[in-house]
Each structure stands twice: as C-alpha cells, then as structure tokens.
C-alpha positions as CSV (number, residue, x, y, z in Angstrom):
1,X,0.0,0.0,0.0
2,X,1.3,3.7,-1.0
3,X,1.8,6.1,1.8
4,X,-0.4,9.1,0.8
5,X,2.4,11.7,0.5
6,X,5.8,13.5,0.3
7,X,7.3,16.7,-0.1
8,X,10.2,17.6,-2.2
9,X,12.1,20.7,-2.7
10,X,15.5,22.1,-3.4
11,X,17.2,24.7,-1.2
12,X,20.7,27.0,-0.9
13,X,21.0,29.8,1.5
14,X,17.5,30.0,2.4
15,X,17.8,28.8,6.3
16,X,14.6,31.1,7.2
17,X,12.4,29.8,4.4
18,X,13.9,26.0,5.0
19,X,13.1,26.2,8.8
20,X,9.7,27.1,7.5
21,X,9.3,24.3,5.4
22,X,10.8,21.7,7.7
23,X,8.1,22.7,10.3
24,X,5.3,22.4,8.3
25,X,6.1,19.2,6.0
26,X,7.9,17.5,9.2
27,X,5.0,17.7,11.1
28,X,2.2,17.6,8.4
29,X,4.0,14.5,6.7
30,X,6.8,13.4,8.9
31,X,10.4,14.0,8.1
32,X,11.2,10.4,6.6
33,X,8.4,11.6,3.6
34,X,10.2,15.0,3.3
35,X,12.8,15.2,0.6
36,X,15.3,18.0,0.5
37,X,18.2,18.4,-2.5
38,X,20.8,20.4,-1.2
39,X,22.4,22.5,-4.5
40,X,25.8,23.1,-3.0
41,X,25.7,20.5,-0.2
42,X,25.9,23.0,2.5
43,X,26.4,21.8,5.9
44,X,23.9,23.9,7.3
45,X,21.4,22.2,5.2
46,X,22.2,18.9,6.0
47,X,22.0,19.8,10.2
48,X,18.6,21.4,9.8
49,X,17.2,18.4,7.7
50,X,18.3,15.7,9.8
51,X,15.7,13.0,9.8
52,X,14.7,14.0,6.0
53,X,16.1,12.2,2.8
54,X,18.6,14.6,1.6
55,X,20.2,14.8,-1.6
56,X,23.5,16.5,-2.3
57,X,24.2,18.0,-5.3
58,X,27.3,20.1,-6.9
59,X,26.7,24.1,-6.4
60,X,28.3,25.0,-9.4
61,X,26.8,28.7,-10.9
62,X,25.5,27.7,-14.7
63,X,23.1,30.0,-16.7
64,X,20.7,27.1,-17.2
65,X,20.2,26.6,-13.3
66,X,16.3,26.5,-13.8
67,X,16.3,24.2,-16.5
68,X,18.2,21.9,-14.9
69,X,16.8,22.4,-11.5
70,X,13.2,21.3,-12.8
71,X,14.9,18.4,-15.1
72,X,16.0,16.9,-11.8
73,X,12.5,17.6,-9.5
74,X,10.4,16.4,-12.2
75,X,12.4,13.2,-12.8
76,X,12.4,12.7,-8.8
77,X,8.6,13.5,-8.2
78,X,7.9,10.5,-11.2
79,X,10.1,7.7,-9.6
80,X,8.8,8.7,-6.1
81,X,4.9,8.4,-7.4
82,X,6.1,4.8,-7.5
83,X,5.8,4.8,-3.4
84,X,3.6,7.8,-2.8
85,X,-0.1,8.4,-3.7
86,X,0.8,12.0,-4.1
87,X,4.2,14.4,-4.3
88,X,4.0,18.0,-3.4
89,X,6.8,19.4,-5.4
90,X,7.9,23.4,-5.4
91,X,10.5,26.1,-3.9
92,X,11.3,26.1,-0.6
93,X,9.4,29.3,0.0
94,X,5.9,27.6,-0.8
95,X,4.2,25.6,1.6
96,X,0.9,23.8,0.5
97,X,-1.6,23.7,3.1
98,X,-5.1,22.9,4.2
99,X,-7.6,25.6,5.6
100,X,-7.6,24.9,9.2
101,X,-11.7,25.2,9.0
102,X,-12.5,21.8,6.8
103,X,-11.5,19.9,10.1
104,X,-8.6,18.0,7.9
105,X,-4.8,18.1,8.2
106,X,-3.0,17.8,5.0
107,X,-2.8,13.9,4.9
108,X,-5.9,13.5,5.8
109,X,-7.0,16.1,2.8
110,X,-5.2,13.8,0.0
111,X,-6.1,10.7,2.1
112,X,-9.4,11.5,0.4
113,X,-8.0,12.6,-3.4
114,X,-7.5,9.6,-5.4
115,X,-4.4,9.3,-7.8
116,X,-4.4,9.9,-11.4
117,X,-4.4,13.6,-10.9
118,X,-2.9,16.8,-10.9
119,X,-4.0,19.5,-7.6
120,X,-3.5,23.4,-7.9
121,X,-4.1,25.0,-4.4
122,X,-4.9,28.7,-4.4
123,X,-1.6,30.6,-4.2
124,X,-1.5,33.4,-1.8
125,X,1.7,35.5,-1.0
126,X,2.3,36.3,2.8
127,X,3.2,39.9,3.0
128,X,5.1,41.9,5.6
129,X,3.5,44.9,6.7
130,X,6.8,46.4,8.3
131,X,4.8,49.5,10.3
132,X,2.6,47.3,12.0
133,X,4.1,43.7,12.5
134,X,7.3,44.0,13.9
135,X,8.1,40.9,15.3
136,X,10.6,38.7,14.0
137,X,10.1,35.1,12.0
138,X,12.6,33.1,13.7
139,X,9.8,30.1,14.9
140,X,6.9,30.6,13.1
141,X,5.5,32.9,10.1
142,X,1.8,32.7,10.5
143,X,1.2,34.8,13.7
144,X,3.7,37.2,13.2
145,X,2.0,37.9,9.9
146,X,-1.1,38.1,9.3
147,X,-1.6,39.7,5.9
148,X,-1.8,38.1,2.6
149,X,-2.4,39.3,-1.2
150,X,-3.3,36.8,-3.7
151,X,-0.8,35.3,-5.8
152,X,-2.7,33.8,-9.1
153,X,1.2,33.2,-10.1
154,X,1.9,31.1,-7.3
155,X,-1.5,28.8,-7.6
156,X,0.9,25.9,-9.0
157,X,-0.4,22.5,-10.3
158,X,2.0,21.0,-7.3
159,X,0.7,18.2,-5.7
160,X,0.9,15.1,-8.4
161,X,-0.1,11.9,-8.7
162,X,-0.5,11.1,-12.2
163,X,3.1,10.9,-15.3
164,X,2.9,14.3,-16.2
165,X,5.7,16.8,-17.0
166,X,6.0,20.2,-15.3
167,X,7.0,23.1,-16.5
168,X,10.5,25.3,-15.9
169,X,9.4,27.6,-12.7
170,X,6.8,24.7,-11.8
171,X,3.4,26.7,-13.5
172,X,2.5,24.7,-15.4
173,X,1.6,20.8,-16.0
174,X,0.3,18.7,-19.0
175,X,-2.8,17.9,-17.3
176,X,-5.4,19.0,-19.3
177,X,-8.1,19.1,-15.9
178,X,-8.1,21.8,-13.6
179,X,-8.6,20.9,-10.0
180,X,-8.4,23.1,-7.5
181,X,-10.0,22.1,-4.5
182,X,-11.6,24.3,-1.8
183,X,-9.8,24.6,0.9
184,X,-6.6,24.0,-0.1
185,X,-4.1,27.0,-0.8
186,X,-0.3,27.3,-1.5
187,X,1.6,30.5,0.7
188,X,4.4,32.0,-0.9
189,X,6.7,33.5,1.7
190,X,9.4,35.8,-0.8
191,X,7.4,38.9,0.8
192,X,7.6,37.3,4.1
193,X,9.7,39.4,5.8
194,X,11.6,42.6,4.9
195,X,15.3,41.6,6.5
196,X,14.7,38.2,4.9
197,X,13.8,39.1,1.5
198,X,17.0,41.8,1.2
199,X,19.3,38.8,2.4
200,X,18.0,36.3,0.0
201,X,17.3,38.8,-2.7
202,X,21.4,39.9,-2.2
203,X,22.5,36.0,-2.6
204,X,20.5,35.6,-5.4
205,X,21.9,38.7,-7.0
206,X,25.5,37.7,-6.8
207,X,24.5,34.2,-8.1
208,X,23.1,35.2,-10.9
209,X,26.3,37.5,-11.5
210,X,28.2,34.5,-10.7
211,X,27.1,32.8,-14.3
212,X,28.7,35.4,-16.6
213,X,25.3,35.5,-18.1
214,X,23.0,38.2,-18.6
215,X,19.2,38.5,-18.1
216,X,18.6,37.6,-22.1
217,X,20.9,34.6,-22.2
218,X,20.2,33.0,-18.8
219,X,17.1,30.6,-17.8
220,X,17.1,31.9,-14.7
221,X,14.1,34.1,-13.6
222,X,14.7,38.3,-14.2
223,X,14.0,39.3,-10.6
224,X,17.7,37.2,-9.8
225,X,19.1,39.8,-11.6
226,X,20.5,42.9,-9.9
227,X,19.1,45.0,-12.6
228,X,15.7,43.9,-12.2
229,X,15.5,44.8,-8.6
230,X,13.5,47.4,-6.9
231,X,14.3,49.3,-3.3
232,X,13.2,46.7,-0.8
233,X,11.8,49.2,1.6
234,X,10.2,51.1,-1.3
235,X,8.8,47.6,-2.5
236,X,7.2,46.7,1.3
237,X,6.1,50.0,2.2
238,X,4.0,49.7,-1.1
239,X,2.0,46.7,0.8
240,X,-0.3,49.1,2.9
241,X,-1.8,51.1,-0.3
242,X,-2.9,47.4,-1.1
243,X,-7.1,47.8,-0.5
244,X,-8.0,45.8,2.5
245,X,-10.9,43.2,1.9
246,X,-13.6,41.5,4.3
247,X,-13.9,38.0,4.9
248,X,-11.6,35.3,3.0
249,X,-14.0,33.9,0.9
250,X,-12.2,33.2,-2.6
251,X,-14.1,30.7,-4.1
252,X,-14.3,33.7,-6.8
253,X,-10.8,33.4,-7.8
254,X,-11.5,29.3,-8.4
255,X,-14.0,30.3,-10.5
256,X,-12.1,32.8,-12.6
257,X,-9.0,30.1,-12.9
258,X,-11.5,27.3,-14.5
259,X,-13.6,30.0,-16.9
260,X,-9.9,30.9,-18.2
261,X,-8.7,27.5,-18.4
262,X,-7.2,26.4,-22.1
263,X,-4.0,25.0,-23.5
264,X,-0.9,27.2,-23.3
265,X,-0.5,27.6,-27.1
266,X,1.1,24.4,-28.9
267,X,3.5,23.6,-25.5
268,X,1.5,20.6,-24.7
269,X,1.0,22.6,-21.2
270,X,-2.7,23.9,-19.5
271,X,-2.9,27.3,-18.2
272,X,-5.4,30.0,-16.5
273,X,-5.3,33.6,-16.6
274,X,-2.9,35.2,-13.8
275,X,-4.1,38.7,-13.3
276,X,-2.9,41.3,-10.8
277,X,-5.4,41.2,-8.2
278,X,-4.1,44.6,-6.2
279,X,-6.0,43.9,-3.1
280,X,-4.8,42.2,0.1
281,X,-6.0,40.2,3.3
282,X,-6.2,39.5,7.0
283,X,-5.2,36.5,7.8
284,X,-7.8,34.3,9.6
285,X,-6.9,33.4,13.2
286,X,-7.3,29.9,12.6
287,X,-4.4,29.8,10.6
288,X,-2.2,31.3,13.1
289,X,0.7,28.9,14.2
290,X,0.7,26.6,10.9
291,X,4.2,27.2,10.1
C-alpha cells in the first residue's frame, strides 16, 4: 500500500524559508516523507534536515540553473509516485496547506483525493507589513504575519499523482483538468519578511552575476538579476496602499481560474489567466501557528 504523501524541494541559503518548510512538511507528513536536495551541499542544510532524505548536489553557478533544476524535481517527483499516492513538489518558499476550518490536516486532505491527478491550491503571498508587524520570523511565520495578497502566479499544479511533466518555474503541468480544491491554498513566503527578503534577494543577486550570463541569455528568472530589482523598503512599504478586503472567501478566484482555463499555445502545457489582483487580506486566526 502507497503512503499518501511527500514533499520535495530544493534549497541553498535559504535557512529562514527552509526552517519554515521543515516545520510544516515535518510535522504535516513526517520527516522520513520530506525530501530536501541540497544544490551546494551545505552543511547547514544537511544539520537542519536531519531526519529527512537529503540529496546532495554540486553548487556550481551555470546559466541554465532552472532548467536543470526542474529536469532533476520532475524526474524525482515520477520515480517517487512509485511509493507515494501524491508528491508535493515546489521552492522552498511555498508551503501547501489545508484551511484549518475543513477539520482535515493535510494527509488526511489527499487521504481522500484519489491518484491519477494533478491539484493546484490557491496561491496566496504572505506579505510583511513592516509598520505594523514587527516581530521577527525566527519560529513561526503565521502569527507574526497576518496579511496576505493573492498570488494567481503562485496557484501551482504541485501536488501530483499522475506521469505528467511540469513546466521550468513549476506553473504549469500537461494535465489537461483543472482541480483546485476548496480549501486547499499554497503560501508563498518571498514577501515574508523585509530583513529576509533583502538577504535572500542579495545571494540571489550575486549568483546570478556569478554565471557570466546576462538577463537575455540565462534561464534563470529576471528578478535574480541585480538589474531587475526594486528598493526593498520602497517595494514593502508599497504593501499598505494594497485595499484591504472583508472576509476570505475566494471561491471567486477558483472560479475565474476554471472560466480561463485552455492550452498554453502548442507547449502541450494547460494554463489559466494570472491577473494582478491589487487587493490584500487578513489572515484568519485559525491559521495562526501553521508554520
């Protein structure tokens, strides 16, 4: 009999975000279902994941880091569906989660999702609001901060259970049915925290510099590139003009994905519109303490 799920991800300097992750898969899933490649086999890593499966792998800079990075996941989320009902596959900084509401922790939620499919939670970024949440992130996220925006880039077709290929960036899949099931979401923590985001963001920068490549010639996403970045404290202060909405009902924005669902072109991959939705949101209190 399959165990119901695993997580796998790949992580370099990103001890905040991979403390995060640990918390939340470790104790959703249990560490020996948590898989964690280590691009650079840092030491660091490989103390925090103790208990996990954890693949080392050479840290070399290369302009084709994406590429190669989603070559890798998507070859280990197919050989693992061998022993796993579903994988949960993405960045470090994405945690897929189940509304505390439906009564359900995660493996209990895909305890009840047959195989043979592809799931796209609801992405929603969690957003630092640095004039009114000043605590730090250190041992949890949600608590700390309690205001989202939604993230239509970051509602990924993640959790799998069926031979399909994802696409570069983890966007898009071949499955040609969109299921998106209520109560299920993905938080994206880039915007997590102001210190953390200029730390990461400064890394990133010097790795992508690191390649010789420039923003044309590298399949690596824009915003590693020095050029492409903003002022941080510009970029976070800009959080509170965000319009501030009632409730947390978004069963609209399911509704808009599946109206707008169609292939992507001739790629062989299924998309949905991604608008800008400038508004943000309180977290609800029963999501405090997740992760």
């Amino acid at each position: 009999m399959q165990t119901i799920a695993a997580a796998v991800t790949m992580v370099r300097d990103d001890p905040v975000f991979l403390a995060a992750w640990l918390r939340h898969y470790g104790r959703a899933l249990g560490r020996e279902n948590c898989y964690v490649v280590s691009h650079g086999r840092e030491p660091q890593v490989a103390q925090m994941a103790e208990g996990c499966n954890l693949i080392g792998i050479p840290g070399d800079p290369h302009p084709n880091f994406d590429m190669k990075r989603w070559r890798l996941l998507n070859g280990l989320v197919q050989g693992l569906r061998g022993y796993y009902r579903h994988v949960i596959v993405g960045d470090v900084d994405e945690l897929v989660a189940v509304d505390p509401a439906s009564g359900r922790g995660l493996v209990e939620f895909l305890e009840r999702r047959p195989a043979g499919r592809v799931l796209t939670p609801l992405g929603l970024e969690v957003i630092h609001r640095p004039e009114l949440e000043a605590d730090p992130v250190d041992t949890r996220i949600l608590g700390p901060r309690r205001h989202l925006r939604l993230a239509p880039h970051y509602s990924k077709p993640c959790v799998i259970s069926t031979g399909v290929k994802i696409a570069r960036g983890g966007h898009y899949t071949e499955f040609d049915r969109l299921m998106t099931p209520e109560n299920l979401y993905l938080f994206h923590l880039k915007y997590c925290d102001l210190p953390t985001y200029s730390a990461v963001m400064d890394d990133r920068n010097a790795r992508a510099a690191a390649t010789g490549a420039g923003v044309q010639q590298a399949a690596i996403g824009r915003h590693w590139f020095a050029q492409a970045r903003s002022d941080d404290t510009a970029l976070f202060a800009g959080f509170a003009e965000l319009p501030m909405q009632e409730g947390f009902d978004l069963g609209w924005v399911r509704a808009a994905m599946k109206a707008s669902w169609r292939p992507r072109e001739d790629t062989g991959f299924w998309q949905f519109d991604r608008p800008d939705y400038a508004v943000q949101y309180r977290l609800p209190d029963r999501f405090v303490g997740m992760f």
